[in-house]
C-alpha positions as CSV (number, residue, x, y, z in Angstrom):
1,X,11.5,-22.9,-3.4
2,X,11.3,-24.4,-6.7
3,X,13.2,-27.5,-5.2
4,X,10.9,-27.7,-2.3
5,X,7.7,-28.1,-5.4
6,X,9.3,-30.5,-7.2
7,X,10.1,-32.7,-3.9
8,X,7.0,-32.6,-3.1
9,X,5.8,-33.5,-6.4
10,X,7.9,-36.4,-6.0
11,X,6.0,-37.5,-3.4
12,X,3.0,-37.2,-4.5
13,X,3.8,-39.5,-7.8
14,X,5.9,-42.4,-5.4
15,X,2.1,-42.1,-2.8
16,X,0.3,-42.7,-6.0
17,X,2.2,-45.5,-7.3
18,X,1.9,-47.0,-3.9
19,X,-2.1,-46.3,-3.3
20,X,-2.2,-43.8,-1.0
21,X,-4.5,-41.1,-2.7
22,X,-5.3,-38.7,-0.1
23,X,-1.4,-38.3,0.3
24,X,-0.6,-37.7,-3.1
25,X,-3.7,-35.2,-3.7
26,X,-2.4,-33.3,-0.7
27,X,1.5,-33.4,-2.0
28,X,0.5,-32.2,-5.2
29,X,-1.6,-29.6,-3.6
30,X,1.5,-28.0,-1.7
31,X,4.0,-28.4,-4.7
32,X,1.2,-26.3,-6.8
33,X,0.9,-23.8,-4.6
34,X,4.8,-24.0,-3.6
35,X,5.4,-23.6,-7.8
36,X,3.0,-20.8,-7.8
37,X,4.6,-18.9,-5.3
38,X,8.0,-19.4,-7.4
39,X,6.6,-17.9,-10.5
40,X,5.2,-14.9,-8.3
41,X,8.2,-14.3,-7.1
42,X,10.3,-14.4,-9.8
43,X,8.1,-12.5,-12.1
44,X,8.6,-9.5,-9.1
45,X,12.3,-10.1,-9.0
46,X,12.6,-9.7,-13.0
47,X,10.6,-6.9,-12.7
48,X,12.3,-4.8,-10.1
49,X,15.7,-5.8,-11.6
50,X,14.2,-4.0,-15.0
51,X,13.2,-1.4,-13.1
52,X,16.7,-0.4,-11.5
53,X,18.3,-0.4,-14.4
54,X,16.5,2.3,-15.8
């Protein structure tokens, strides 16, 4: 998931570079939310594994 934000961060910098703004905005958008979502996730995982070891 974490490759998926930073592709599409990728995109959004190479749409900027090249003009197209509404692009970009909406590729950084999705790689926020897609980063975001990564954290979430492995914040739970670290969690849980804590909590079975106990």
């Amino acid at each position: 998931m974490l490759y998926y934000a930073v592709v599409f961060f990728v995109v959004a910098l190479v749409a900027a570079l090249f003009g197209f703004t509404g692009i970009a905005a909406g590729a950084v958008e999705i790689a926020k939310i897609l980063f975001f979502v990564f954290i979430l996730l492995f914040i739970g995982s670290l969690v849980m594994g804590l909590m079975r070891r106990k």
